[in-house]
C-alpha positions in Angstrom: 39.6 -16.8 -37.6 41.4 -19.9 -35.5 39.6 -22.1 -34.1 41.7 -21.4 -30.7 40.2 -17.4 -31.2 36.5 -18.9 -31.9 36.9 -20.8 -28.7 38.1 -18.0 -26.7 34.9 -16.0 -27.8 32.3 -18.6 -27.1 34.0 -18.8 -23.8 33.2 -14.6 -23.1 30.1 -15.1 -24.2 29.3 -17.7 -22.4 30.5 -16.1 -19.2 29.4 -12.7 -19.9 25.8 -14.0 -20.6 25.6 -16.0 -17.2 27.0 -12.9 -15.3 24.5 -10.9 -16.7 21.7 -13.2 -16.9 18.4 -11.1 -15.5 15.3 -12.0 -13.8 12.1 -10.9 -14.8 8.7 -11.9 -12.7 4.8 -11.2 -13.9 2.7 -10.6 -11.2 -0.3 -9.6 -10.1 -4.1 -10.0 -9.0 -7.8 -9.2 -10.1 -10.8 -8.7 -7.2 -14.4 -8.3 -8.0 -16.9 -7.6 -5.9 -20.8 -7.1 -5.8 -22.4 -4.6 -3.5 -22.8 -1.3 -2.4 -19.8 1.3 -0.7 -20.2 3.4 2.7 -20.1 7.3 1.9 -20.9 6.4 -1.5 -23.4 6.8 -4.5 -27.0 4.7 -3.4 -27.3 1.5 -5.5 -25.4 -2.1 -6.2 -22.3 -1.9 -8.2 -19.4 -4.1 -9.7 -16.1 -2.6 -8.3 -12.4 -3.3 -7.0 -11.7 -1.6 -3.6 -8.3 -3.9 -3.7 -6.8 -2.1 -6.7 -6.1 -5.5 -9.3 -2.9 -5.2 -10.7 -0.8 -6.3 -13.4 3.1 -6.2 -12.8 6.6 -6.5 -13.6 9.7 -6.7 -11.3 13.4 -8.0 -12.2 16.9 -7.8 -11.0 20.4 -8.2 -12.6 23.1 -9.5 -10.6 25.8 -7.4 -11.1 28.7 -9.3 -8.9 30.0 -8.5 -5.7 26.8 -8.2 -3.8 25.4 -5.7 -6.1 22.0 -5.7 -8.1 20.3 -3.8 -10.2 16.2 -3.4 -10.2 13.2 -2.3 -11.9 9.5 -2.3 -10.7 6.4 -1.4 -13.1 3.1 -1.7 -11.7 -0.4 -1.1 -13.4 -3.7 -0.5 -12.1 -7.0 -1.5 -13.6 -11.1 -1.5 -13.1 -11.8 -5.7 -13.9 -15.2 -3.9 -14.2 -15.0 -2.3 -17.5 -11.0 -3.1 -18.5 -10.3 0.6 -17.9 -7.0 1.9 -16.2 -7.5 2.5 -12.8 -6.5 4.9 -10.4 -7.2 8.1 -13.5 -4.9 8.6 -15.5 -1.8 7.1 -14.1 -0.8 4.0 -16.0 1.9 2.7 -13.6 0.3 3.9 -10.4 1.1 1.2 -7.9 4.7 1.8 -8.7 7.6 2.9 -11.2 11.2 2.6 -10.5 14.7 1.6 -11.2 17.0 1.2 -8.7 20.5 -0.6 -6.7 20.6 -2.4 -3.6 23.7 -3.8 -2.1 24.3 -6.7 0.1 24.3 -4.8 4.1 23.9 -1.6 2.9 20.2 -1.4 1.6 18.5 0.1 -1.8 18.3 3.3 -3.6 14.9 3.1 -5.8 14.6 6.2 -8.2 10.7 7.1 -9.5 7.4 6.4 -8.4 7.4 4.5 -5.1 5.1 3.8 -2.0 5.1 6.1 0.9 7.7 4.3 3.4 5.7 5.9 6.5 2.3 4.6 4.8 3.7 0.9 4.2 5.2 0.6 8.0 2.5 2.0 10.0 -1.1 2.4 8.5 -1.0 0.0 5.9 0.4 -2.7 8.8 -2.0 -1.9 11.3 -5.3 -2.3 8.6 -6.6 -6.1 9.2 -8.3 -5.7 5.5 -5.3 -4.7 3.9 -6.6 -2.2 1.7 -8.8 -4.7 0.3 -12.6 -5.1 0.3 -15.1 -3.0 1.7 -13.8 -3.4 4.9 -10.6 -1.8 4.6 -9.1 1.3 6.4 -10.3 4.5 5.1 -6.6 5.8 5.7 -6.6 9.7 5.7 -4.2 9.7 2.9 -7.9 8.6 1.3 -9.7 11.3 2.9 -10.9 13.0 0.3 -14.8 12.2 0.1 -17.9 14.3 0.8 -16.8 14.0 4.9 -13.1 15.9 4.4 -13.7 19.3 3.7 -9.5 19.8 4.5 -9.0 16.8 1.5 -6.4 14.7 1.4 -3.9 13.9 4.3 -0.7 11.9 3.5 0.5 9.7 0.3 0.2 6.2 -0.7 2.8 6.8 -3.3 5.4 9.6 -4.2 6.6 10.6 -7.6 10.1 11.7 -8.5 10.9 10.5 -5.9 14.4 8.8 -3.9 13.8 6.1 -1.9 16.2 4.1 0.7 15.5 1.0 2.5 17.5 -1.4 4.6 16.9 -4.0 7.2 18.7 -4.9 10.4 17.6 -8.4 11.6 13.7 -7.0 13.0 14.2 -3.5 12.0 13.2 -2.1 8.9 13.9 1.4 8.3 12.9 3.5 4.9 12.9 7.3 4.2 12.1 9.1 1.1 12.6 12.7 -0.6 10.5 13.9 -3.8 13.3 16.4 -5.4 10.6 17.4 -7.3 8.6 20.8 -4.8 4.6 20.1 -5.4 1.7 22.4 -4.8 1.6 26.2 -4.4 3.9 25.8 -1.3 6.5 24.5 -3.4 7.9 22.3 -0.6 9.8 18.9 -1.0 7.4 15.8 0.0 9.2 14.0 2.7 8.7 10.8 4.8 10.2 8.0 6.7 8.7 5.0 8.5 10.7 1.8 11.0 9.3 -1.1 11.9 10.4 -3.8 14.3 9.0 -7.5 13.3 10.3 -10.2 15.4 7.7 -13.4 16.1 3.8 -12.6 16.7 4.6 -8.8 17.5 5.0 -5.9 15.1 5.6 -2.2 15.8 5.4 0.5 13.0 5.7 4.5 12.5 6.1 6.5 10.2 6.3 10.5 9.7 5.2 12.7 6.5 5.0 16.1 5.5 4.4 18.5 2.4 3.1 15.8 0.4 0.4 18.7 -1.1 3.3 21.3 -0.9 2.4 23.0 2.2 4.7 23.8 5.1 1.6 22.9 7.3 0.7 19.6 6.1 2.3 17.2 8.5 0.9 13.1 9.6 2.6 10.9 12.2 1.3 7.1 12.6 1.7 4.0 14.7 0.7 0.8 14.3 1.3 -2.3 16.8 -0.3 -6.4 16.2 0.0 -9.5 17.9 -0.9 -12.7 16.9 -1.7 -14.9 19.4 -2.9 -17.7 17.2 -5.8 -18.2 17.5 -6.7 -14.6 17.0 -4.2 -11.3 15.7 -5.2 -8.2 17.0 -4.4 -4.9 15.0 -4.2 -0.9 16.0 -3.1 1.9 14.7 -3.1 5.7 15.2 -2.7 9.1 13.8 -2.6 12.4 14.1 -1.3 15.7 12.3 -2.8 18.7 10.4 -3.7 19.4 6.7 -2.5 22.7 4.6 -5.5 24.5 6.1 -4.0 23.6 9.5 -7.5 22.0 10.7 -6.3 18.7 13.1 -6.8 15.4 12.2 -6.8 12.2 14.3 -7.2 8.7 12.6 -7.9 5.4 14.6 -8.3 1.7 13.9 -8.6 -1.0 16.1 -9.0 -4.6 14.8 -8.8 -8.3 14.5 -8.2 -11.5 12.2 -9.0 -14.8 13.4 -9.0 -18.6 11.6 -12.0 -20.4 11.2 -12.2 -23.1 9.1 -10.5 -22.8 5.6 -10.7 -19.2 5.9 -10.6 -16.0 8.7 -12.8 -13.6 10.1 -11.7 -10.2 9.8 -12.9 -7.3 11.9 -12.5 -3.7 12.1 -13.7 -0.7 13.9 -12.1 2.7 12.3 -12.8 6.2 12.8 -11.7 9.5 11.5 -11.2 13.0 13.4 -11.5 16.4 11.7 -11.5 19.7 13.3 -12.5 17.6 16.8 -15.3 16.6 14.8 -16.0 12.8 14.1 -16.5 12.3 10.3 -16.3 8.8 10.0 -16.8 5.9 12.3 -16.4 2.5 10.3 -17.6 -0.5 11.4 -16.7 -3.7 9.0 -16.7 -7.6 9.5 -16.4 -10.1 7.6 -15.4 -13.9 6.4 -12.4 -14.9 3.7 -12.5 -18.2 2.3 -9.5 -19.8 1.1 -10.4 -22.4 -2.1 -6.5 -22.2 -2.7 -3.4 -20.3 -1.8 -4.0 -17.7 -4.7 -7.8 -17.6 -4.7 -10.3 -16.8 -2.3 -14.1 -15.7 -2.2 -15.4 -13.3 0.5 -18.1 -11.2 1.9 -17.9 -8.2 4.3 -20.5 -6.1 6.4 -19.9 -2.7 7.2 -21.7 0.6 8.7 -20.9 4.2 9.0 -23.0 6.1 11.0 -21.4 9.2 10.0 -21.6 9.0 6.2 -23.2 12.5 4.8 -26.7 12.5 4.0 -27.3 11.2 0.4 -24.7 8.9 0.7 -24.7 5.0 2.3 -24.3 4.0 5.8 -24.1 0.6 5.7 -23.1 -1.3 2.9 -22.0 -4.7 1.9 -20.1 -6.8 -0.6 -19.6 -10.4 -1.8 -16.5 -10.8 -4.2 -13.7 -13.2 -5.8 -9.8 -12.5 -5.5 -7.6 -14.0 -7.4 -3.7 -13.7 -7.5 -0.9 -14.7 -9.8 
């Protein structure tokens, strides 16, 4: 072969590889903490209420303002090194998908809930993390919920599209696989507007057990004034069994020091009776941007008899 030939292919290769060249980012984050849960089993455990995580997430720039993308993220108990979350490996997400400059992203798999991550998860100041955090009815299973679960974190086989214009976000998302003995679709959207301190979320789901009946609609709202950001949210809908449901959180963040101190007051409606009423506070210290120590407070006056009405934690996070 020439040398003029052999030139020619280095050249391709060359080109081809930095066309193609990917991206390909480890992530993820491990919380422990010491204590005992609300609504739970008496005693002082080791747990994770934050779900640690161990992840991977690329893109491939395809040319012309279009990328390819996968997302693969794994739950696990830093208590005993088991998988967390049963027995789905990649529970916090599973996907591959396109996204285009102006025109948004198609994710195909396993994916969060678009009306959970714009409206309930936005208006919880704990951020599913800690004892303090939300007990969003998607969660509502315990001892209290005789109707079960209400909602979905995350939906399998699912198609997911997202876009932003300037503030607004806008997602919606359709499970073509039919779930439950009602054999209906799962189905959900959620918008957002985020434009300085203020926020506004909502979001709308239905069928996520199957059932025609099963319906949740949410709104969120903060403000952060500096000094202190205020959270609320609400929401309300039905479950299979058609019993009402009602869901809301009121709450705070506020800097002190190297760290914040995080408030919350959340409550949870079933069947116009009151089955939770959540009261949690509690200090986050910052010893860098990627680790911080904490300890939260928190009572339920309505936990079941058996179970704990107050509890409290003191716990490390740590993120990579």
């Amino acid at each position: 072969m020439n040398k003029r030939v052999l030139s020619g292919l280095a050249a391709l290769a060359a080109c081809t590889g930095a066309w193609a060249e990917p991206s390909v980012t480890v992530f993820g984050f491990l919380e422990a903490q010491v204590g005992r849960q609300t609504q739970n089993a008496p005693g002082t455990q080791l747990y994770d209420m934050g779900g640690s995580r161990l992840g991977f997430k690329g893109d491939e720039d395809l040319g012309g303002g279009l990328k390819a993308s996968f997302y693969l993220e794994h739950r696990l108990n830093p208590d005993d090194g088991t998988v967390g979350g049963g027995a789905t490996f990649w529970k916090g997400g599973s996907w591959v998908g396109l996204s285009s400059e102006g025109m948004g992203s198609v994710k195909l798999g396993r994916w969060w809930s678009q009306a959970f991550l714009k409206s309930q998860y936005a208006s919880d100041p704990f951020g599913m993390g800690t004892l303090g955090e939300g007990s969003y009815p998607t969660v509502g299973c315990g001892p209290a919920f005789s109707g079960g679960c209400l909602g979905a974190f995350w939906v399998n086989n699912s198609v997911s599209y997202e876009n932003s214009f300037g503030p607004v976000s806008f997602g919606a998302q359709y499970s073509v696989e039919a779930v439950g003995t009602g054999g209906k679709h799962p189905v959900n959207f959620g918008v957002s507007y985020g434009d300085g301190p203020l926020y506004l979320g909502a979001g709308y789901e239905a069928s996520n057990d199957g059932s025609s009946d099963e319906r949740w609609t949410s709104l969120a709202a903060t403000y952060d004034f500096g000094a202190v950001k205020l959270y609320g949210g609400y929401g309300s809908g039905q479950d299979a069994a058609q019993v009402k449901r009602k869901n809301l959180i009121v709450g705070f963040t506020a800097p002190v020091g190297a760290g914040q101190v995080i408030g919350s007051y959340n409550t949870q409606d079933q069947g116009g009776v009151k089955v939770e009423q959540l009261l949690s506070l509690g200090y986050k210290y910052f010893l860098s941007k990627r680790t911080n120590v904490f300890a939260v407070v928190a009572s339920d006056s309505k936990a079941p008899t058996g179970t704990n009405k107050s509890g409290y934690a003191l716990g490390v996070f740590h993120s990579f």
